[in-house]
N, C-alpha and C positions, 0 to 999 in steps of 0.2 A: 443529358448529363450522366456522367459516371458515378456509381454509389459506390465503389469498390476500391480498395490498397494500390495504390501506387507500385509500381516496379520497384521503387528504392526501399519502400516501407513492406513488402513483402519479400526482398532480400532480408533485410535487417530482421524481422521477424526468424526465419529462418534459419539467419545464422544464429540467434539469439538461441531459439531452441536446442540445433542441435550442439553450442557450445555448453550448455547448462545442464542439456544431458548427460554431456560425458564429466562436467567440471563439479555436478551436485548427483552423485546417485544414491541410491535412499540409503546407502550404507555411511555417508556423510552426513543427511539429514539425522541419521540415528546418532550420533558423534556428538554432534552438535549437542541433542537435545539431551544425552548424556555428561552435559555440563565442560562441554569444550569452549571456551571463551571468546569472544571477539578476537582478541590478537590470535589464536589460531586458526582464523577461516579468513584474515586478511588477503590470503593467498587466493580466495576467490573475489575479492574486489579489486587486488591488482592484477587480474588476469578480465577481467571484466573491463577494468579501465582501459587497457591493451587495444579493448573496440570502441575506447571511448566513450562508453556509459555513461559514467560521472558528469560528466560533460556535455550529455544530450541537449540538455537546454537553452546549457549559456553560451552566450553572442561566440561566433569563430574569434571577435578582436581580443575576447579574453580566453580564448584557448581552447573554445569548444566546440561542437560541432553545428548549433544556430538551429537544431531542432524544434518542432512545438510536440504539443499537448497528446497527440495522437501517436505520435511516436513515442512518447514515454508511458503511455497507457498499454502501448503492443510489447513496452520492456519489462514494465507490471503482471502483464499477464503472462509472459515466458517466466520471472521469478516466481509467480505465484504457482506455475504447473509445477516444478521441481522442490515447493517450498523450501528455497535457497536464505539465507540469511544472510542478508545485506542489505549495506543502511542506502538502499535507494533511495526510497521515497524522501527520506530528510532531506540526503547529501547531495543527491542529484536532482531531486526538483523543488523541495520547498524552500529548503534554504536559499537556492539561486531565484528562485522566483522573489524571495523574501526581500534582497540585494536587487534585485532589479527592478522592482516595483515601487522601492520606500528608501534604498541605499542611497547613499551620496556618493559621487562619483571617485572619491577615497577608497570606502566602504569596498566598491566594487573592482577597483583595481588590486586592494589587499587580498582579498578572498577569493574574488571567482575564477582566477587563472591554479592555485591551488586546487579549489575544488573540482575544478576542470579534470586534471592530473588523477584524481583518486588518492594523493597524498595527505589533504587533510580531508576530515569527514564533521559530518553537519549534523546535531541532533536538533530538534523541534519539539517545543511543550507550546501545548495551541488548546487543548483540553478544554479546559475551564470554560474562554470566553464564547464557546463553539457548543459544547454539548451540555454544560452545567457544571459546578463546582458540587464535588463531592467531600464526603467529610471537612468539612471548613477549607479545602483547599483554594489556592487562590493567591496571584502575586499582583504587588502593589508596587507601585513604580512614583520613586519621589529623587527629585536632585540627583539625577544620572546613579540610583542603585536601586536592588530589587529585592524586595522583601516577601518573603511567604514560601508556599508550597504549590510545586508544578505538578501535577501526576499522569501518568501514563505518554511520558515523554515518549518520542520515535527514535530509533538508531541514537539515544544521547549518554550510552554506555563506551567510556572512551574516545566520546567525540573531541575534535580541537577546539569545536566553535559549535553556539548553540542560540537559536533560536526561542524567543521567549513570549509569548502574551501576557499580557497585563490583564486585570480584571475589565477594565474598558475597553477592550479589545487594542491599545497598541503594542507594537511591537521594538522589540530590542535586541541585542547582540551583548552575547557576554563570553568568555571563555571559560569561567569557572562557577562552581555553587556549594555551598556551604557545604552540602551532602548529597552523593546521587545513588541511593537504594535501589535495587532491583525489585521489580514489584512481583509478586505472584499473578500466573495467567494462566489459561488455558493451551498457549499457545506457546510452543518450548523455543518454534522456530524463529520466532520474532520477538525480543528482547524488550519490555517494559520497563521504566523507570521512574522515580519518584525524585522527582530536585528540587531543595530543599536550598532557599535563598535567604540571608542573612546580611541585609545592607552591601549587596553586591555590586561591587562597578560593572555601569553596565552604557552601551551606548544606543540611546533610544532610534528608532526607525521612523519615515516622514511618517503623520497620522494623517495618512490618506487613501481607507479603506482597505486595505491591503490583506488586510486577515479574511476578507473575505473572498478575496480572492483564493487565497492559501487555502481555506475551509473547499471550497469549489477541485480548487485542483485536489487535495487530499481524498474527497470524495469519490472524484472520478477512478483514483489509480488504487483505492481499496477495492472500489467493484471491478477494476479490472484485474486487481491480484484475485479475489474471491472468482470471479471471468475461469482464469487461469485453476486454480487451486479445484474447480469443479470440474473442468474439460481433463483433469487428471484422474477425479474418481471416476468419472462418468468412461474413460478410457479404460479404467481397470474392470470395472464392472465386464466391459463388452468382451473385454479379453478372457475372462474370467468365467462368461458366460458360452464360452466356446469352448472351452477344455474342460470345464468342471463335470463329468457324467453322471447321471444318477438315474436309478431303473434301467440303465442299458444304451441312454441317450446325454446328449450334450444337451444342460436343463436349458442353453439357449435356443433349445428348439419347443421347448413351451410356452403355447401363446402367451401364459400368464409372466413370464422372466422377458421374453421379448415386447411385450406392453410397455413393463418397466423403464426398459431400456429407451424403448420410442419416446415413452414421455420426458425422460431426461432430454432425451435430444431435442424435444420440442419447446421443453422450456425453453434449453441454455441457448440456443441458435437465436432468437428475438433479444434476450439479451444482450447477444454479444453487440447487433449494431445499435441499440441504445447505448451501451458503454463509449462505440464506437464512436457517434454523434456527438453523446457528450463529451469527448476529446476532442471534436471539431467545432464544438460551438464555442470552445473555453477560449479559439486562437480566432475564430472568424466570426461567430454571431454572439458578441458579449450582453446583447442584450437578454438571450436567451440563455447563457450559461449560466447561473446559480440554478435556473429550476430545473435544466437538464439534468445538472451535474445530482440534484438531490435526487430526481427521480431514479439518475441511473445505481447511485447508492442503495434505496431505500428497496429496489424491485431486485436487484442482484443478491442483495444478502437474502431478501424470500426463495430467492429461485437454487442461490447456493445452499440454505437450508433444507430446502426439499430432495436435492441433488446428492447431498454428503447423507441425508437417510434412508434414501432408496439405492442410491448404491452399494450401503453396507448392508440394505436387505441383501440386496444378490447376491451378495458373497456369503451370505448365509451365518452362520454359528463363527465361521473364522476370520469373520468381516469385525469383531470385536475383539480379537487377540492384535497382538504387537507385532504377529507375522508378516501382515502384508502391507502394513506401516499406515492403512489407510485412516489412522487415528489423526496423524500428524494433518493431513488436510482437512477432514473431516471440524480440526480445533480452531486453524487456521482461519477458515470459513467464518467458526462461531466465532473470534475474533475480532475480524473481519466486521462484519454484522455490530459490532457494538461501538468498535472505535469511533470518537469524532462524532459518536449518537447513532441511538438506533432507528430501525426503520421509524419506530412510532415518533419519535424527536425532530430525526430528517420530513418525516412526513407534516410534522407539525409548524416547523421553518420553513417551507414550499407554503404553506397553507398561507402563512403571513405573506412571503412573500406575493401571494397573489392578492390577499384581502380579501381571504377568506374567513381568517381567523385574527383577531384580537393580539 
């Protein structure tokens, strides 16, 4: 048996990179986090769509390209190295997944050849029934409208179409909300939202576990943006550690800066095929997907934690300045690490899941 990338999944990779290279360089990310708006970095979703992105997952009959899980983890972890902003993960996997799992066959003729296109985009509030209601947040769902507060919505800044959890975990479709606040985050490159529902028409979604599915997939493609967002410092580090000189040498030639670096690499390389796996169990071994998918969550944000502090060791005093941007992944990372629950939460949802825990 082969443990290894496909031909097709290792082109796609590849081109993914080197397009987001040249399509996000840190002097865009800085733009951005400078308070450049969604409708200004469109131009990076519809050049993304160009390869079909948006449309990774959904069936070719509605426009897309009939991908799974593992290919959209390998497109998480190219956006997560460039920290690009865009509403992937909503537009292109949960909403579609949201539609194909609980949609009516309506539902999915409206939507999914759209979102296909990159032309409309999908935000996601799944928060609440997933990691816990914060300050009294929390939407209630009665006679087709939705009432309450969503917080820490995904891509639902500007979105057409938005995905919604109810306090019981079902799910609905609505296009508008009373109010949608940007919320304060650490993380400039990925956009938070607070939506704010007010007896909203809304059109509910089948209730047949599906959030948790949604929660499964959302976890996987955080640890594989976080995946991503680390194989970037941990790159700058090595580079960083070959030209920096000090006493007369490149400090990458002391054992104590090259230890550093080995350990990074020894963490992130075990992660990555746990990330990997649990992209491959979410489409072939479902019975194993939730506890994959949380472990690969709950062990990546530890390993991206320790990855985004030893790298701005290496860089020394200027590993904390704005100059070499490595703030921007470094946040992303702690981001990362909290959305959807954190390790200890994730960790604590596995535990039940097994029965081990109450």
């Amino acid at each position: 048996m082969r443990f290894a990338l496909s031909e097709d999944q290792t082109m796609l990779q590849d081109s993914l990179n080197r397009t987001l290279a040249d399509l996000v360089p840190l002097e865009r990310v800085r733009r951005f986090a400078d308070d450049e708006g969604p409708q200004q970095v469109s131009d990076i979703w519809m050049r993304l769509a160009e390869m079909g992105l948006p449309g990774l997952m959904i069936p070719e009959e509605q426009g897309g390209l009939g991908l799974g899980m593992l290919e959209a983890a390998l497109a998480s972890e190219a956006l997560g190295k460039v920290a690009a902003a865009a509403p992937f993960l909503g537009s292109a996997v949960l909403a579609p997944l949201a539609l194909k799992l609980a949609g009516t066959d309506e539902q999915r003729r409206r939507w999914l050849p759209k979102l296909a296109t990159g032309a409309v985009t999908a935000g996601v509030a799944i928060s609440e029934p997933i990691a816990g209601a914060r300050d009294g947040a929390g939407v209630t769902a009665a006679d087709g409208r939705l009432t309450g507060q969503a917080l820490f919505a995904l891509n639902a800044t500007g979105a057409d179409l938005l995905v919604v959890a109810d306090k019981n975990g079902g799910l609905h479709l609505t296009h508008i909300a009373e109010a949608a606040e940007p919320m304060p985050s650490i993380d400039v490159t990925r956009r938070l939202t607070a939506l704010t529902f007010k007896d909203t028409p809304a059109e509910a979604l089948a209730s047949n576990g599906a959030l948790d599915r949604l929660r499964d997939a959302a976890w996987i493609l955080l640890a594989a943006d976080t995946l991503g967002a680390a194989q970037a410092m941990l790159d700058k580090a090595v580079a960083y550690a070959k030209e920096r000189k000090q006493f007369g040498r490149t400090i990458g030639s002391f054992q104590a800066v090259k230890h550093l670096c080995a350990e990074m690499a020894a963490e992130l390389e075990p992660a990555r095929a746990l990330v990997w796996y649990a992209a491959y169990a979410f489409d072939h071994a479902p019975d194993e997907a939730p506890l994959m998918a949380a472990h690969a969550k709950a062990h990546t944000s530890e390993i991206g934690r320790f990855i985004a502090r030893t790298a701005t060791e290496v860089h020394g005093g200027i590993g904390m300045t704005d100059l070499l941007g490595l703030h921007f992944w470094f946040k992303r990372i702690g981001q990362n690490r909290q959305l959807l629950g954190g390790p200890e939460k994730v960790r604590e949802i596995a535990a039940r899941m097994q029965g081990l825990a109450a």
